[in-house]
N, C-alpha and C positions, 0 to 999 in steps of 0.2 A: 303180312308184312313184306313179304320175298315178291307178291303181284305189285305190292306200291312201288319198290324201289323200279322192278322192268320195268315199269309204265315209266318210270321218271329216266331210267335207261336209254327211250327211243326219244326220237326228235320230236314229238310231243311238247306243246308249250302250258300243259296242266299242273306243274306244279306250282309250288308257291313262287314267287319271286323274292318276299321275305326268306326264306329258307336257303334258298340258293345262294344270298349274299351273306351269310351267317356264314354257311357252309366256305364259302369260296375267300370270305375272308380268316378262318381258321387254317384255309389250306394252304392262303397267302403267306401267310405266318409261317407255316413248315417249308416252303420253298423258298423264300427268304432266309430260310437258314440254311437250308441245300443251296444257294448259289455262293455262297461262301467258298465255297470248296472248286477245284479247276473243269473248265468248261467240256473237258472230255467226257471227266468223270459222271456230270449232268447231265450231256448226252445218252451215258450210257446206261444211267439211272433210268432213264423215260422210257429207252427202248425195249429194256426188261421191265417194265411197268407196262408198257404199253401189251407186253408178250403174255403177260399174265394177266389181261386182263377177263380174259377168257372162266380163269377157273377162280375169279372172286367171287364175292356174296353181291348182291345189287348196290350196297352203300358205297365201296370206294369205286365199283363203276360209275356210279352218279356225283361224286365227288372228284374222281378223276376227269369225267368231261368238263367238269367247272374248271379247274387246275389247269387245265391242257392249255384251257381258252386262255387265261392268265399268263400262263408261260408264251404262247405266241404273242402276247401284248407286252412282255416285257423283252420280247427277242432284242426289239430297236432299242433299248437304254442298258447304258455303260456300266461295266459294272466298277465301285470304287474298290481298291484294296488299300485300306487304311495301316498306318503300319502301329505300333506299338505306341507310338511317344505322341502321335497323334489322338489315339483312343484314350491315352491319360489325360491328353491338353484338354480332351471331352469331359469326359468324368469331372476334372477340376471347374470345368465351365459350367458345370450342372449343379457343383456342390456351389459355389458362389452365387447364382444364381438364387437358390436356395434363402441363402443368406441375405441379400439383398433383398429380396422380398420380406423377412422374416425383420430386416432392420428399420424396412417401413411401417410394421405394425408393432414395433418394440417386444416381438417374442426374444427376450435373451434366454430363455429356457431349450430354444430351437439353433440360437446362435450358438450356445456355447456345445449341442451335440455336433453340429454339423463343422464348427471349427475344430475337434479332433479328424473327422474326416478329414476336412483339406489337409491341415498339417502328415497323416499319412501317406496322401496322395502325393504330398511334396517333395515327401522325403524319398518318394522310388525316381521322381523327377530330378532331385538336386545332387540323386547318387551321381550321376554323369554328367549332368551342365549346371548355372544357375538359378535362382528361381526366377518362375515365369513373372513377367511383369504386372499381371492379371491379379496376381498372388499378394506382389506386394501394395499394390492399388486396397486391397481389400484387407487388408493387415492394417494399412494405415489410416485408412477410413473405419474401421472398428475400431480403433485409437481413438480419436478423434469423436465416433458415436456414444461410448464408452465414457468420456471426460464428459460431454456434456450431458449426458443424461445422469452422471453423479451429479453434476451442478446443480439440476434442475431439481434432484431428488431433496439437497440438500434447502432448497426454499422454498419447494412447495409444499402445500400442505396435505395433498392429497397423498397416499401412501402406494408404493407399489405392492401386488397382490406376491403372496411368498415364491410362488415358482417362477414366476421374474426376480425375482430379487437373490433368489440363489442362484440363479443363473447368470445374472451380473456380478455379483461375487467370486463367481467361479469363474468369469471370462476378465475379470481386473486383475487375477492372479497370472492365468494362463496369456493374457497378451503382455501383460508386463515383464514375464519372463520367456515370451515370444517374442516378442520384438528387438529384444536384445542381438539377437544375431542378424538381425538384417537390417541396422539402424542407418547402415550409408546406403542403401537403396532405397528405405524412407525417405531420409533427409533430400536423395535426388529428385523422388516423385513430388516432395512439398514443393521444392524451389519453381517447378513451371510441371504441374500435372498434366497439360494438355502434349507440349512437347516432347513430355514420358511417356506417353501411350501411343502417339502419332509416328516418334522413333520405331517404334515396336513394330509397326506394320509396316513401315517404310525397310524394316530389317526383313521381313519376310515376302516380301514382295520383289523388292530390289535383291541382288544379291552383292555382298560386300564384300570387298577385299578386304583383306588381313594387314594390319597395318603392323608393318615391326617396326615391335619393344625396340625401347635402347636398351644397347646389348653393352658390355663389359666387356674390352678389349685390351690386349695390349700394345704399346703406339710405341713405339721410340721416339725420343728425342723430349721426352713430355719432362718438364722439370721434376725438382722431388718434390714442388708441394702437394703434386695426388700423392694416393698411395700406392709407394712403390711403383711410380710409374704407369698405373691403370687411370684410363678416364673413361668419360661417359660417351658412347661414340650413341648417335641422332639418325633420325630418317637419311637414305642418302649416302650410310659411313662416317657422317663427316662428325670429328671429332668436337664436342662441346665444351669451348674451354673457354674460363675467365679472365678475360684481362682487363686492365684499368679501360682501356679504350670499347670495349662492349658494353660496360655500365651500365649506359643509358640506353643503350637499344635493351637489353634485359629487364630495367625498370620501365620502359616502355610498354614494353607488353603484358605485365604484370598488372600493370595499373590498367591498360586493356581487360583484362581479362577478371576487373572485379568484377562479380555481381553478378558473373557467368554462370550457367548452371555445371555441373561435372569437374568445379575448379578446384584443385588440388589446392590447398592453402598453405596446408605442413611442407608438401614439395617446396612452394615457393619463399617459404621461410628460410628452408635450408639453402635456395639457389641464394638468396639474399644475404645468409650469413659467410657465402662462399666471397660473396659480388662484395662485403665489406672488409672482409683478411686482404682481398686484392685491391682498394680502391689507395690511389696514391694521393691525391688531391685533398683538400679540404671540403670543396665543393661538392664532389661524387661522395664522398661519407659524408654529407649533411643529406643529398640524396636519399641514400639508401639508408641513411638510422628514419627518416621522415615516412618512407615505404613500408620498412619493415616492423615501425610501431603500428603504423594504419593497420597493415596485415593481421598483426595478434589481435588487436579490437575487432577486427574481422569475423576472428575463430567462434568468438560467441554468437555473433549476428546472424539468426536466419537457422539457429542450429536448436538440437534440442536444451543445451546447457543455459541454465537460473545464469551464471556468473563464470567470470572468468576464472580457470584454472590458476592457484597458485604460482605454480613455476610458469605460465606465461604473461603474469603479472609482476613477476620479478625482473622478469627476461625485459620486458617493456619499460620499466622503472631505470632497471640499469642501462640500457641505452638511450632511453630521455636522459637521465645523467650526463651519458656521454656525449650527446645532442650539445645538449648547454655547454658543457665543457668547452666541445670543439670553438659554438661560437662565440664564448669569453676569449677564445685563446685568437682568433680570426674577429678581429673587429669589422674589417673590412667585408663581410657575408653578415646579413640580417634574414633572418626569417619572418616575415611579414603576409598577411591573408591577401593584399592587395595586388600583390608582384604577379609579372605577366610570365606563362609558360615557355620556357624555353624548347624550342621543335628541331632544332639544330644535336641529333643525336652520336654528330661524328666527333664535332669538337666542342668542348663544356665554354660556356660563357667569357669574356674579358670584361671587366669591369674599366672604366674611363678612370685615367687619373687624379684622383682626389675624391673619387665617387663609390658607393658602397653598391655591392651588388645584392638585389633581390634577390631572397628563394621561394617561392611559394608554400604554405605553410603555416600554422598558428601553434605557438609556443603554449598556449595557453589553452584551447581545447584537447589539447594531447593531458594535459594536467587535469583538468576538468575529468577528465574520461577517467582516468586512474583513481581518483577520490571517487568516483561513481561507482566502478565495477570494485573500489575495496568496501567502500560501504553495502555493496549488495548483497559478496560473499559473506559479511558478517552479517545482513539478515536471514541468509538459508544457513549458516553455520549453528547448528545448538549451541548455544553460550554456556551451558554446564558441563563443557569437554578442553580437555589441554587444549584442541582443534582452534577451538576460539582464541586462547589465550597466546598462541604461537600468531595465527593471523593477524592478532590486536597489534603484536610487535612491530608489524611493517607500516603501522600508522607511525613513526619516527622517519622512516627513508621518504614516506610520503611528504610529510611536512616540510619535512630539509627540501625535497621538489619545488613543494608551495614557494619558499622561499628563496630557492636558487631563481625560480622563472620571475617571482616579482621584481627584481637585480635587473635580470635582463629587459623587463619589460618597461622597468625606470631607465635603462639604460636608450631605451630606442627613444623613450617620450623629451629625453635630452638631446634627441638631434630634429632640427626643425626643420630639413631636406625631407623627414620620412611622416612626418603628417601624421602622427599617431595620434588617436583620438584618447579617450581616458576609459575607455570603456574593456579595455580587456586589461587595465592596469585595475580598476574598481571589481572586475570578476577572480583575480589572484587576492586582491585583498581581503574580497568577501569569505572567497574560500578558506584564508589563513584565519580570518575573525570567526568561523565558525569551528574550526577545529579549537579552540582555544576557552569560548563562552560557555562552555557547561563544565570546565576542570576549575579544579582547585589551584589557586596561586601555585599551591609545590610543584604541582604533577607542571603546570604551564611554566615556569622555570627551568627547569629538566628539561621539556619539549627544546625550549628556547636555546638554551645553554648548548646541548647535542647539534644541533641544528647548526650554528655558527660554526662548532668545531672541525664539522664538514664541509665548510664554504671556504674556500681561499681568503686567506688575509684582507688581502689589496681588493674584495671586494666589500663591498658596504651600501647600506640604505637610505637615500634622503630620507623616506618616510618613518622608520623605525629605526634609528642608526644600531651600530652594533655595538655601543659603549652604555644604551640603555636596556639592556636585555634583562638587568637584573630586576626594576621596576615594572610588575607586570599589568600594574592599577594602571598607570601610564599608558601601558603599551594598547589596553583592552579602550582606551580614554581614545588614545591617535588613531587605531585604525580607525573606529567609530567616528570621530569626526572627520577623517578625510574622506570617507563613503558618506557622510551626511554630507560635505561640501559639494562635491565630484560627481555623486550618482543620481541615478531617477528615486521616482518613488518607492519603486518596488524594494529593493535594492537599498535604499535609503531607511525602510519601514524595520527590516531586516535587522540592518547595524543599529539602530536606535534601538529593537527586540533585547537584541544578544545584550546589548551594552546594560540595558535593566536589569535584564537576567543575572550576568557577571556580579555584579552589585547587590542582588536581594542573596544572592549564593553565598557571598562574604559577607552580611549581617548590616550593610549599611543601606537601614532600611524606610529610613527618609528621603533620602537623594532617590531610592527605585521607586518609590513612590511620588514624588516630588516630578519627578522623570515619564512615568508611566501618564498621569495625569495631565500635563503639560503636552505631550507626544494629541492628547485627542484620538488617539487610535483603534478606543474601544467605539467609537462613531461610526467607522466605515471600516474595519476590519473584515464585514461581511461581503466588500466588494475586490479582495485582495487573491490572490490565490490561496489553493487550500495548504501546501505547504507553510506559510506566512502565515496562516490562520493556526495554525500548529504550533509554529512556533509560539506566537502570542498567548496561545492556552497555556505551555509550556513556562512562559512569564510570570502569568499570574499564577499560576501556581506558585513558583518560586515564592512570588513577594509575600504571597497568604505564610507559605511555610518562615519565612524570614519573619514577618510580624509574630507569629506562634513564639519563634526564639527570642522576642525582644518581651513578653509579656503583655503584648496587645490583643488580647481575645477577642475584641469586639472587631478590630479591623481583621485578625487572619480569618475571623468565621464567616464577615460579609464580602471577604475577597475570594475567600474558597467555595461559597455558598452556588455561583453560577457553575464550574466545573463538575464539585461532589455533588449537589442537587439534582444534579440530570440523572445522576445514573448510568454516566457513558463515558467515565472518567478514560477506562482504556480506547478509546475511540477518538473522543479529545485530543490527547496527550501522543495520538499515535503509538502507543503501544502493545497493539493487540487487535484485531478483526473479530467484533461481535453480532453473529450470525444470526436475527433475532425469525422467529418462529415464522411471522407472517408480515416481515418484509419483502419487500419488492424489492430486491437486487439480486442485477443478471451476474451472469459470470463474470463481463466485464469490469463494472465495477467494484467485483471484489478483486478482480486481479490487481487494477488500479489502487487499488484499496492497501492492499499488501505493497505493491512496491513503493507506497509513503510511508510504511511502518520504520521507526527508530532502533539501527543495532542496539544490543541490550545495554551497553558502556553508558550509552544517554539516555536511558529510563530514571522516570520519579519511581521511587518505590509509591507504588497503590496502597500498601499495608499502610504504612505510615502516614500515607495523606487521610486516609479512610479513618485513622486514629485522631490527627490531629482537629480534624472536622468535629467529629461527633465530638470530640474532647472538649472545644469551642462550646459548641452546641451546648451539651449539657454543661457546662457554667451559666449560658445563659439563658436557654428554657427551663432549668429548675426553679429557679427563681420566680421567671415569668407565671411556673404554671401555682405557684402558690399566691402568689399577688392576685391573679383572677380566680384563684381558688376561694380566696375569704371575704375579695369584693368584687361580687357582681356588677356592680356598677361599671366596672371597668371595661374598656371596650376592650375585646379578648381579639389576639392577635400573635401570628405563627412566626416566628422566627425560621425554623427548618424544619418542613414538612418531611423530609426524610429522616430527621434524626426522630420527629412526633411518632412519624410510621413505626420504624421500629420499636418506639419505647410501646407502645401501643400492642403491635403482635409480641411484645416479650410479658408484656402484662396480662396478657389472655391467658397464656401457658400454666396450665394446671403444676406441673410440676417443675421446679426450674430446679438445675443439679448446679454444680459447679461450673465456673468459666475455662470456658476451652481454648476460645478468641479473642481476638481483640475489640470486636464488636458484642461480646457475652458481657468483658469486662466492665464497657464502658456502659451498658445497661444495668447490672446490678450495680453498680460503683451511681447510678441517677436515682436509681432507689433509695438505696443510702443515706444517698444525699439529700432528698423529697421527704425520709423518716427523722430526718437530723442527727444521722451519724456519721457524722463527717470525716471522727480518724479509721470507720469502714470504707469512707469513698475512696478516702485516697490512699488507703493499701490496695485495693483492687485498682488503683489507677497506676499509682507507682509500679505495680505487679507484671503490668504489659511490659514484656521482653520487647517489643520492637522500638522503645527510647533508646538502646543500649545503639542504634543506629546512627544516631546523631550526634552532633560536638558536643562536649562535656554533657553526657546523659543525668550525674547528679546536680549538675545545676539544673537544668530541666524539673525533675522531678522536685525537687525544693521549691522550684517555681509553681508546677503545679499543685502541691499541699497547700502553699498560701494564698492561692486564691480558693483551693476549694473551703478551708480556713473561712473565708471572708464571705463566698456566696453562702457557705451554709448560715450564717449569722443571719444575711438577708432573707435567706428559706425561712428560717427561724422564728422573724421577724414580722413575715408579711402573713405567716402560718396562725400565730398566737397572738397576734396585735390585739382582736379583739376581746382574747380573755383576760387581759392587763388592764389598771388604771395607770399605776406606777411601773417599773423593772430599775432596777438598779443597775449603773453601767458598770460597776464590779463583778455581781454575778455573773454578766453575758461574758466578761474577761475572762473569768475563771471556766465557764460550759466551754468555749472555744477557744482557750490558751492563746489569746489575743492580749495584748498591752489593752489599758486602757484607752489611752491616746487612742488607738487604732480602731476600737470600738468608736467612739465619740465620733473620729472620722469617718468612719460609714456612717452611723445614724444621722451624724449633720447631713450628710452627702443625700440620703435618702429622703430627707424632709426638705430640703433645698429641691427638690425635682418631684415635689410634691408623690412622693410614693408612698410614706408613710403619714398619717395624718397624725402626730406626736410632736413636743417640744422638747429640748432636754436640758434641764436643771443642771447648771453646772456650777452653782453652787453646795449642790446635794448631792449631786452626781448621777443623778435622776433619770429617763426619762418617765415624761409625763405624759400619755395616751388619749386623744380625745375622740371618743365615741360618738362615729356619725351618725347620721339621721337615718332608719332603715326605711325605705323608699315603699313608697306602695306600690297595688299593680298597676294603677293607671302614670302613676310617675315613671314606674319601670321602662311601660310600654312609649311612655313621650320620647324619653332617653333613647329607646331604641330606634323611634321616627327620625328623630332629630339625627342619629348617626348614621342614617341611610341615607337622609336628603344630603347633609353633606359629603357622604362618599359621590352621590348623584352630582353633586356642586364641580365636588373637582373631577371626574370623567367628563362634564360638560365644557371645563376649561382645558383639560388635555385634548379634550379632541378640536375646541376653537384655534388652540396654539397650535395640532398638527395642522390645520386648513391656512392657516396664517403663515405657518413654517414660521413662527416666531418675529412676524414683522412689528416692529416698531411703530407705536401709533395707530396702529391698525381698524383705529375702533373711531381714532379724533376726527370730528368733523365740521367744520367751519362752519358756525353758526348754526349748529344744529342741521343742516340740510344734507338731507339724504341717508341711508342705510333703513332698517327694518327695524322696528322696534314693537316692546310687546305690550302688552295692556298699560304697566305701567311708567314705560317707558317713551320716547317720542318716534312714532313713526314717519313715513314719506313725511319730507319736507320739513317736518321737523316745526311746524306750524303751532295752530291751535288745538291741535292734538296732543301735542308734544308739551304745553301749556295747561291743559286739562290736567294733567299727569303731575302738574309741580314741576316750579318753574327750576331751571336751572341756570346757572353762570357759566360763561364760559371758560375752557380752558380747562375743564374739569371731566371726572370721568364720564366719556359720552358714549357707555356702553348700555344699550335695552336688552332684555331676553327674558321676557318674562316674568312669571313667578321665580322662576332661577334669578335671573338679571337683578329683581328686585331683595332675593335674598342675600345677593351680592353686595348689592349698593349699601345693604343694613349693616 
């Protein structure tokens, strides 16, 4: 052992060369930590190395000459001395790095150990300065990774494996209550990220002067409106003070500096509330109320906040107020979208004698924006908290808004210098008609009432005057048709919606029907927007539920039939986002999705339409299913495949216990009804608590006994016909505590519509039963031919009418010439062919199509 290493000792080139770089790069590694330390002490280190080399063993002789060589090749390279804040900015670069890798392969099991790390490392960094910008880059991109990979989790179908998924669980916790402390250096990296990180090295690169804060001084001579004499003294010294005459150079720079990144918004609130206690002019406070509303709509924009803050929703309310105010009081100032900017920031405008002056501005999107961000807050607000019912309040101060601006904006269209067109007079009005079409006469009287008492006397409406505020049938009539005279389509489809709506809500439910059919709108509703399309579902709902209360069964079950039939009522109706299994929807349109959902104030209750349907329903598929029950013959045919579905899985059910719902109810209560026990249907009908929701619930319920009364007679009827020759119409009186008269009037009614094959004796009081012919199998089977070819008949005329698009004449051809015709019909020309076939006259129907054509023509 002791002759290998001499031999590797002399200048002999026999050893390995593999060995010597092993060796020489372990020894790299220990001087590499030795030069850490000051260059005398390294010198002094070799030298006593070098002294002793003498009474070592062969190995660190041989080790040592490799070392040596290394140390003279690193004589020429500098060494660094890193200082403390540097080796942490390391460490955090390495933990992020980490992470970033680990976010491209979706390990959150790796993300969420290595984000305890950084937050450590942060915290020895943020003891002394900010955090590094590195930090919050990857804070808010884990945000950001973190949302959409729950999105993604949420519709697809594939599952994540459990050690990602606790690991995502555990990082939605810990970012959400991480991020809370650094949410304005987020919100600066979202505004321009490239800009956030390019600052950063231009900070370390360049080196920056300190810019001084304004500072808090005291000034002589300063009025008392500071306090106490202190003002805000600026770069320079120089004292920052308000006066009427800086106004505009102040709103100048303000309105510069939207959309800025690093832009103080709250500061410029407050310089703005400063810049309106000082404004002397009318003109400079129509300025700055027009600035400092923009600014609060601001607050939300681009931020992490669903909606605007109450109190900066107030704060904007009350001086739109005092906006209008000003210019009822200033006739001579118009706020108008068209007016040219004023650049002249020394002295404010003179208007020419007799001539109104411009402000740039719209009276009417500042409105718009306020019924938006209160509507918003009431869909992120849970509606089963005081929360809601305190914010619901401020829908009063809104309206009164509504209605102060539409004043003003009739006020502008009465002067014919300023050109106003009708279009933002038809956007106040829509907005007033929709606050109004889903309330009850009382509540819309109140609205109304309140509203006036806030508006100055001596103001008043051509459109709605203020002497008829008490007629609200009126009022819901005029706006609607001054938006059907004045406006476009869209906007016109809308007011014609609402106005159905108003009307099937208060029970007159002819005219919404009468109205609804005439409108045409269920024909291209699908080429309208989706809010419109909303509204419209939102309609017929109404009119189904308004028929239900007038005792029209057959029209509320085939009006409700498209809405409840789908199965997407909440979706429909906007009330609710249904996330179905293996739908394709990105995050985006579910977010879109959500921001058209309806505050809760304007929901259909679901319970109750869900009752009123099936309630429909089974009135009238019991009947139906007993009529095809005892004659085959009859062609069998589904009224409501959802209400079938159900009775269907409730009929599988081995054991059925008592009703728990309102969908249990209305199942055994069809039972019942199908066994002929009618006063069982309708105590489980009358039984459903959710009638107690609607106007007079025992008339309701009276209503519905007598009809179930009436259809159970036809169950009854269509059930047993064929074991009768006779029945007497006193007994059937008596099984169904029916009048006579009323019996006789179904059974006529039922033989009149060929339902039941019977006469009745109304001398005897009779009816009389006639027993049909039971069919054989080959009659059976013709019957069933026969009902195929003609279902085949008419899809061959629905689909010639879609090709035609319903053209008139379509088929007529002069003198027979020309078109296609089938065997027995006349082809090309129309000739001797067409003559073979039997002759024809003209002027008559000159339709060929074959066997079909000809089974037309018979």
């Amino acid at each position: 052992m002791s002759r290998f290493f001499t031999q590797g000792d002399s200048s002999s080139e026999s050893s390995s060369s593999d060995e010597e770089e092993l060796y020489s790069e372990d020894e790299g590694v220990q001087k590499s930590e030795e030069e850490s330390s000051e260059e005398e002490e390294a010198s002094e280190e070799e030298a006593s190395s070098s002294s002793d080399e003498g009474g070592k063993s062969g190995v660190s002789k041989f080790l040592r000459d490799v070392a040596s060589s290394d140390e003279s090749e690193d004589e020429d390279k500098v060494t660094v001395v890193k200082s403390a804040k540097d080796k942490r900015l390391e460490e955090l670069e390495g933990v992020v790095k980490v992470i970033d890798n680990a976010s491209k392969i979706g390990d959150w099991s790796t993300i969420a150990t290595e984000f305890d790390k950084l937050n450590r490392q942060v915290m020895k960094i943020t003891a002394s300065e900010k955090a590094p910008k590195v930090f919050v880059k990857t804070i808010s991109d884990l945000e950001d990774l973190m949302n959409e990979a729950i999105a993604k989790q949420k519709v697809s179908t594939k599952k994540m494996n459990a050690t990602n998924a606790r690991g995502l669980n555990a990082m939605k916790q810990k970012i959400k209550r991480n991020n809370k402390d650094y949410t304005t250096e987020i919100e600066m990296y979202r505004e321009d990220k490239l800009d956030y990180m390019i600052s950063e090295e231009e900070e370390e690169v360049v080196p920056v002067e300190k810019t001084k804060k304004p500072k808090v001084s005291y000034v002589e001579g300063i009025d008392a409106g500071d306090d106490e004499g202190f003002s805000t003294v600026g770069r320079g010294g120089k004292t920052l003070q308000y006066t009427p005459e800086s106004i505009l150079k102040h709103l100048r720079s303000i309105v510069e500096s939207r959309g800025k990144k690093n832009t103080d918004r709250a500061e410029q609130i407050r310089i703005m509330e400063k810049l309106l206690e000082v404004a002397d002019t009318p003109y400079r406070t129509i300025r700055v109320l027009l600035t400092i509303i923009a600014t609060r709509f601001d607050l939300t924009t681009g931020s992490t906040a669903t909606f605007m803050a109450q109190e900066n929703w107030k704060s904007a309310e009350h001086e739109f107020g005092r906006l209008l105010e000003t210019l009822e009081t200033n006739r001579n100032l118009v706020v108008v979208e068209n007016a040219e900017e004023w650049d002249d920031d020394e002295r404010p405008p003179q208007p020419a004698a007799g001539e109104k002056l411009k402000v740039p501005g719209s009276v009417v999107s500042v409105v718009e924006r306020l019924d938006d961000e209160l509507t918003r807050s009431l869909q992120h607000i849970d509606p089963h908290t005081a929360e809601y019912i305190e914010r619901l309040q401020d829908e009063q101060a809104l309206y009164t808004g509504i209605l102060r601006a539409l004043l003003y904006v009739e006020n502008l269209k009465r002067d014919d210098k300023l050109g106003q067109s009708d279009d933002a007079a038809n956007r106040v009005v829509m907005r007033r008609l929709e606050h109004v079409y889903f309330k009850p006469a009382q509540v819309v009287h109140i609205l109304e009432e309140n509203a006036w008492k806030a508006i100055p006397s001596q103001l008043d409406s051509s459109i709605t005057p203020r002497a008829n505020d008490a007629d609200i049938d009126s009022l819901v009539q005029t706006l609607s048709t001054y938006l059907f005279k004045h406006s476009a389509d869209i906007i016109r489809a809308r007011a014609y919606l609402c106005q159905v709506y108003y009307f099937a809500l208060h029970d007159h439910y002819y005219k919404a029907r009468d109205m609804l059919l005439m409108s045409h709108l269920q024909e291209n509703i699908a080429n309208f927007p989706i809010n419109t399309q909303i509204l419209f579902n939102r309609t017929l709902v109404q009119v189904g539920l308004c028929a239900f209360r007038a005792n029209l069964v057959y029209e509320s079950q085939n009006t409700l039939q498209e809405i409840c039939g789908s199965g997407r009522q909440k979706e429909l109706l906007a009330q609710g986002v249904m996330i179905q299994r293996y739908s394709q929807v990105t995050p985006e349109q579910e977010r879109l999705e959500r921001q058209r959902q309806l505050p809760f104030h304007m929901h259909i209750n679901l319970e109750l339409l869900e009752c009123v349907y099936l309630t429909c329903s089974m009135l009238l598929e019991i009947p139906l299913l007993a009529q095809t029950g005892s004659s085959p013959d009859i062609k069998k045919r589904i009224i409501s495949k959802t209400y079938r579905r159900l009775l269907e899985f409730h009929e599988r059910q081995i054991f059925t216990g008592p009703p728990e719902n309102t969908r249990d109810h209305v199942m055994q209560a069809s039972r019942a009804l199908a066994a002929g026990e009618w006063k069982k249907s309708a105590e489980l009908i009358n039984s459903i608590k959710i009638w107690e929701l609607m106007a007079e619930p025992e008339k309701i319920k009276d209503m519905l006994s007598a009809q179930i009364q009436e259809e159970g007679l036809r169950t009854y009827l269509f059930t047993y016909a064929p074991f009768y020759d006779t029945l007497a119409v006193g007994t059937l009186a008596s099984m169904f505590e029916l009048s006579e008269r009323k019996v006789a009037a179904v059974v006529s009614k039922m033989i009149s519509h060929e339902e039941l094959a019977a006469a009745l004796d109304q001398v005897n009081s009779a009816i009389i039963f006639r027993k049909g012919v039971e069919l054989s199998r080959l009659q059976s089977l013709a019957l069933t031919l026969s009902d195929k070819a003609s279902g085949l008949i008419e899809a061959n005329e629905r689909t010639l009418e879609q090709r035609t698009q319903g053209t008139a004449n379509a088929f007529e051809r002069q003198g027979g010439q020309g078109g296609r015709g089938g065997r027995g019909g006349r082809g090309r020309g129309g000739g001797q062919r067409g003559d073979r076939g039997g002759s024809r006259t003209r002027g008559g129907q000159q339709f060929g199509g074959g066997a079909l054509g000809g089974a037309i023509k018979a």
